[in-house]
C-alpha positions in Angstrom: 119.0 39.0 4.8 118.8 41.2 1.6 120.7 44.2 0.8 118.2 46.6 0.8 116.9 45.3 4.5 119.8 45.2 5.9 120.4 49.0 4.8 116.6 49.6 5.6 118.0 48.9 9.3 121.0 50.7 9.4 118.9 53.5 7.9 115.8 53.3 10.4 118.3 53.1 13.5 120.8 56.1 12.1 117.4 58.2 12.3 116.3 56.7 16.4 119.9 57.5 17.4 120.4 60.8 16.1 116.9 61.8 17.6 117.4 60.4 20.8 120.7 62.3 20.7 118.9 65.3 19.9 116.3 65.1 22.9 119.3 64.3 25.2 121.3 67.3 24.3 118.0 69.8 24.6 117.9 68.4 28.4 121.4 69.1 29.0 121.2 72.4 26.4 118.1 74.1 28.4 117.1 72.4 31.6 120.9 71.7 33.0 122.5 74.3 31.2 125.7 72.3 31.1 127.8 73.5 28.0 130.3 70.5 28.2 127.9 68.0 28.2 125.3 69.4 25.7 128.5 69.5 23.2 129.2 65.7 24.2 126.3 64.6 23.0 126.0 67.2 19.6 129.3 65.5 18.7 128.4 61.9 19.3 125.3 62.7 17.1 127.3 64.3 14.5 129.8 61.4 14.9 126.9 58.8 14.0 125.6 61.1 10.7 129.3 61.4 9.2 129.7 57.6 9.7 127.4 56.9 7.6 127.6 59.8 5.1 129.2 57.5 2.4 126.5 55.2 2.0 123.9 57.8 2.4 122.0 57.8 -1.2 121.4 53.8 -0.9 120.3 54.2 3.1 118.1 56.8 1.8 117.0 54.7 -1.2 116.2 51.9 0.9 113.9 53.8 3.2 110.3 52.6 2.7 108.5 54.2 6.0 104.7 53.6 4.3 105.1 49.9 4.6 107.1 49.6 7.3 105.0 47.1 9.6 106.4 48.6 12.9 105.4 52.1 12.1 102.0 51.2 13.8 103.6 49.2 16.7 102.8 50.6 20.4 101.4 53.8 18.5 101.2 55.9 22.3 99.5 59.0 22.1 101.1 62.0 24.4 97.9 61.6 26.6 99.0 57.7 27.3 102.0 58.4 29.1 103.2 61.0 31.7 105.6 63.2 30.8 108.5 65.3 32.5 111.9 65.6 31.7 112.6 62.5 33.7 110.6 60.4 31.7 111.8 61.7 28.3 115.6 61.4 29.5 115.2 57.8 30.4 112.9 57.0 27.4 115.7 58.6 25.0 118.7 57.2 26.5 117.9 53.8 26.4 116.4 54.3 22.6 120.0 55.4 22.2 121.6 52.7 23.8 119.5 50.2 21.5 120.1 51.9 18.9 124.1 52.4 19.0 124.1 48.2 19.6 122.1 47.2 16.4 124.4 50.0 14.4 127.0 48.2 15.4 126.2 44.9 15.1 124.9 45.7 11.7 126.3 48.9 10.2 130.3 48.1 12.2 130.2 51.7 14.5 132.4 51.3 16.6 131.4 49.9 20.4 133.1 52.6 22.4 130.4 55.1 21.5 127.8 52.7 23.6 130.0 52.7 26.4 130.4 56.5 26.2 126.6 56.5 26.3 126.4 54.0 29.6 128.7 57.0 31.3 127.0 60.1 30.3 124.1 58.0 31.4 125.1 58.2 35.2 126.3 61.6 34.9 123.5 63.4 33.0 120.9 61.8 35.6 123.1 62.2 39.0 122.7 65.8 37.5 119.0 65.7 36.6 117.7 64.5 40.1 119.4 67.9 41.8 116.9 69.5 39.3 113.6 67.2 39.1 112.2 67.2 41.8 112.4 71.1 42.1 111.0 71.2 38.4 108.6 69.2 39.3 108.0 71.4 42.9 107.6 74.2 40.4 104.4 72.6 38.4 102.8 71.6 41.8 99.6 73.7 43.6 97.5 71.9 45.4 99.3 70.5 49.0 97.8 68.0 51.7 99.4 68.5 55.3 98.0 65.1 57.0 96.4 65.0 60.2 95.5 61.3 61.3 93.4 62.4 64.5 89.8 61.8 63.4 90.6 58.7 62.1 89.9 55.3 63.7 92.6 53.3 61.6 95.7 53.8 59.6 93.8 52.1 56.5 91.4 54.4 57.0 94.0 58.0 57.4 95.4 56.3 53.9 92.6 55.4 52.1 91.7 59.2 52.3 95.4 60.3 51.6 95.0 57.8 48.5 91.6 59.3 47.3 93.5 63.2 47.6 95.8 62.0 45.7 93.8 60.3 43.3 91.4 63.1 42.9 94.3 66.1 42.1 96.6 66.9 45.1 100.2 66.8 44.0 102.2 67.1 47.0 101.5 65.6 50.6 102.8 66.1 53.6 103.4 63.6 56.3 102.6 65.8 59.9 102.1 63.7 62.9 103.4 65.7 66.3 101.9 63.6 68.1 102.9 59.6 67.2 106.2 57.6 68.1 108.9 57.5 65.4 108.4 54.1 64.9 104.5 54.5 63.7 105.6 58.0 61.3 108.1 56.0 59.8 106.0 53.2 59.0 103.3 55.3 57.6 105.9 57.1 55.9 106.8 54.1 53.8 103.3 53.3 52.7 102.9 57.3 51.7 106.3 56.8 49.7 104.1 54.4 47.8 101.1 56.1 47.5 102.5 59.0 46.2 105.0 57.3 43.5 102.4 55.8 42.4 100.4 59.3 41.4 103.8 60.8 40.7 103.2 63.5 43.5 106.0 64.7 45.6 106.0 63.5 49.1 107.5 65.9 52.3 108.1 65.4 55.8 107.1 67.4 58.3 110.2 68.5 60.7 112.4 64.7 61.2 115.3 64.6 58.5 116.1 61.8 59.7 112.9 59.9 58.8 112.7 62.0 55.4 116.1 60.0 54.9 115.2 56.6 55.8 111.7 56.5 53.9 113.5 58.2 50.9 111.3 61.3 50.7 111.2 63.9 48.2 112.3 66.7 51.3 111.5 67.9 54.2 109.4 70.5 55.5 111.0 72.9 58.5 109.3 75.5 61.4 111.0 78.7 62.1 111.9 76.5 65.7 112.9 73.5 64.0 116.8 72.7 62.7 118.3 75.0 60.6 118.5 75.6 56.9 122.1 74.9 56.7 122.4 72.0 58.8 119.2 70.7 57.0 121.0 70.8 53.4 124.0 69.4 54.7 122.4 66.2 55.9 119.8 65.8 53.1 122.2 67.1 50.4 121.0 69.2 47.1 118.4 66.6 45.5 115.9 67.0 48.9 113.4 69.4 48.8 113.5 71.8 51.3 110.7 73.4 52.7 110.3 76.7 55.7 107.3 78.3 57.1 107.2 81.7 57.7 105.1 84.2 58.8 106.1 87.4 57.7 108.3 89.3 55.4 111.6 88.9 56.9 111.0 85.1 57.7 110.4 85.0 54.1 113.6 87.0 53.2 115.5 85.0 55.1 114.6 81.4 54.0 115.2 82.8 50.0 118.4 83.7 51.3 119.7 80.5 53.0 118.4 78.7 50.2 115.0 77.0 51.2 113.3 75.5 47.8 110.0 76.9 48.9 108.0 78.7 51.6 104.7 78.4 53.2 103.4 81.7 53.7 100.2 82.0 56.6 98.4 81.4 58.6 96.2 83.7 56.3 93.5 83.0 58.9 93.1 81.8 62.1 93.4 78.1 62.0 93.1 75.1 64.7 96.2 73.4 63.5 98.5 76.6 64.8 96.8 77.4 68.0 97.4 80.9 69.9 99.3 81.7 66.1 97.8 85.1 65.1 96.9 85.2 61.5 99.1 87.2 59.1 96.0 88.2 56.4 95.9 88.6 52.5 98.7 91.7 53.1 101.5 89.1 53.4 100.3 87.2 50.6 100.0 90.1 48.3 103.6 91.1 49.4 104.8 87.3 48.8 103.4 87.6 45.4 105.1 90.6 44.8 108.3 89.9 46.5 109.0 86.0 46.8 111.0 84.4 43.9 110.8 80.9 45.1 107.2 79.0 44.8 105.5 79.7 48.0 102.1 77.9 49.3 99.4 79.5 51.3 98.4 78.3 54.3 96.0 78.6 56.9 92.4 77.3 57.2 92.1 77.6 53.6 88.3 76.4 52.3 86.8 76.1 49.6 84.6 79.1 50.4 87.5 81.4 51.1 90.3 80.2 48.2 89.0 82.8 45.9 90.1 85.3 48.2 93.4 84.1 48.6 94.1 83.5 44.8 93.2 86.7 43.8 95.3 87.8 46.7 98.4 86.4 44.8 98.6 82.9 45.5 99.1 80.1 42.9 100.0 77.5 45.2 97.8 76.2 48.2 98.6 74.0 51.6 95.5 72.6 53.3 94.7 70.4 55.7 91.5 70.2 57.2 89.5 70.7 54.0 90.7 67.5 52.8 91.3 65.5 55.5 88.6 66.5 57.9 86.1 67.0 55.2 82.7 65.1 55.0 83.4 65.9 51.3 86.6 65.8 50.6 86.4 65.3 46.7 84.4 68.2 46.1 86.5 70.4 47.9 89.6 69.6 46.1 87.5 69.7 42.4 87.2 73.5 43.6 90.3 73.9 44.7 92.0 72.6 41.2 89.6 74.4 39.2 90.2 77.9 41.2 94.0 77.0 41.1 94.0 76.4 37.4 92.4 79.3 36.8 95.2 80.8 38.7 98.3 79.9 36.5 
């Protein structure tokens, strides 16, 4: 290998390093807010740029990006590839990792800065997945409570939980009041799939136990059901946790115990909560106003009636029988993603 390509590599992996550095440290700068370990990385990436600084006029001599043949290499465009903060941290990290072995191999920095890396690896994302999903709970509006009781099959109840997903809904719920735990749970693995798969965030409806065992995203409570602090306890800080209430102090309440998010409703008078008076557009208005945690509205929502609801305040939707009672199920959740977009 010549001189010049041996500094063309040195030179081409000082640059991948310090930029995946860079991206790291924004994460832990301005998502985590975590001053010890933003400064961790700032100095590893300084550490890597004074390194090299002696050799620096023949690295930058030897640069030659024009005709570099791997410039057009796996050339992704943003709309190829999802991203979230999850995705860039463990696209970056492992760039760094590469990137710290063939400096070392080739340009002598030292190993111990790659095993530094494998450690704030672990820490950095042990800290990111007490934050993701909530980010991501943040970014979501439209959500599918199931209901499996006018279906003749399970293939059939997921086939139409697949084509929500597929056509916009971003968080589903897994209800069933009225199946053994043995059947929820197995459905509950196969909806842990589906929803991976269309990186929506997947809650269970009341049983902590079987959010656990089919690894939900969190859990979703009734003002009867366990309580808030018992909930976290078990599930711990990386579970979602969701609370239904149905008025202001309900609402009050769950912010203060610490829910991650509220459905507000029923706005109108719905099947699903039977003998359940409706609370109206007033205690959506006042959530908008008053709620400083994502809250969902809920409660024989249509399409005919979402307007109403929007303009009432809400950014965020829970349905269920407009999805998956629906002869049309498809266009009803093209209008509720276009209203809802509208919204934000």
């Amino acid at each position: 290998m010549g001189y010049s390509n041996l500094k063309r590599i040195i030179d081409a992996n000082i640059n991948r390093a310090t930029e995946a550095l860079r991206a790291l440290e924004e994460i832990t700068r301005f998502y985590l807010d975590d001053k010890s370990l933003s400064e961790k990385l700032k100095n590893m990436r300084h550490f890597v740029c004074s390194f090299f600084d002696f050799d620096y006029e023949n690295l930058l001599k030897s640069r030659d990006t024009i005709n570099d043949v791997g410039t057009d290499i796996l050339n992704v465009t943003k709309n190829d590839r999802i991203l979230n903060i999850e995705n860039i941290f463990k696209s970056n990290i492992k760039r760094l990792q590469q990137t710290l072995r063939v400096l070392s191999e080739y340009g002598t920095l030292p190993e111990n800065l790659r095993y530094e890396s494998y450690t704030l690896e672990k820490v950095i994302y042990e800290r990111l997945k007490m934050n993701i999903k909530k980010y991501m709970l943040d970014k979501r509006n439209l959500y599918l409570v199931t209901n499996s009781d006018k279906f003749t099959s399970d293939d059939e109840f997921l086939d139409r939980i697949a084509l929500a997903l597929k056509c916009g809904v971003d968080i589903i719920q897994l209800r069933e009041k009225n199946r053994p735990a043995k059947e929820i749970i197995e459905l509950g693995f196969r909806i842990r799939e589906l929803a991976s798969n269309f990186n929506a965030l997947f809650i269970v409806n009341d049983r902590i136990d079987i959010a656990k065992i089919v690894k939900a995203d969190g859990v979703h409570l009734g003002q009867d059901d366990i309580g808030m602090e018992v909930a976290r306890e078990v599930l711990g800080d990386e579970y979602i946790i969701g609370i239904s209430t149905h008025c202001p102090d309900d609402a009050l309440r769950a912010m203060k115990d610490g829910a991650d998010y509220i459905g507000v409703g029923p706005v109108f008078k719905t099947p699903t909560k039977p003998g359940r008076i409706p609370v109206g557009l007033e205690y959506v208005k006042w959530a908008c106003e008053n709620v400083d945690i994502p809250f969902f509205a809920i409660g024989s929502i249509e399409p005919d009636n979402i307007k109403d609801v929007v303009d009432a305040g809400a950014k965020r939707v829970a349905v269920v029988r407009a999805i998956m009672n629906s002869e049309n199920p498809v266009q009803n959740i093209e209008k509720f993603k276009n209203i809802l977009l509208q919204a934000s």
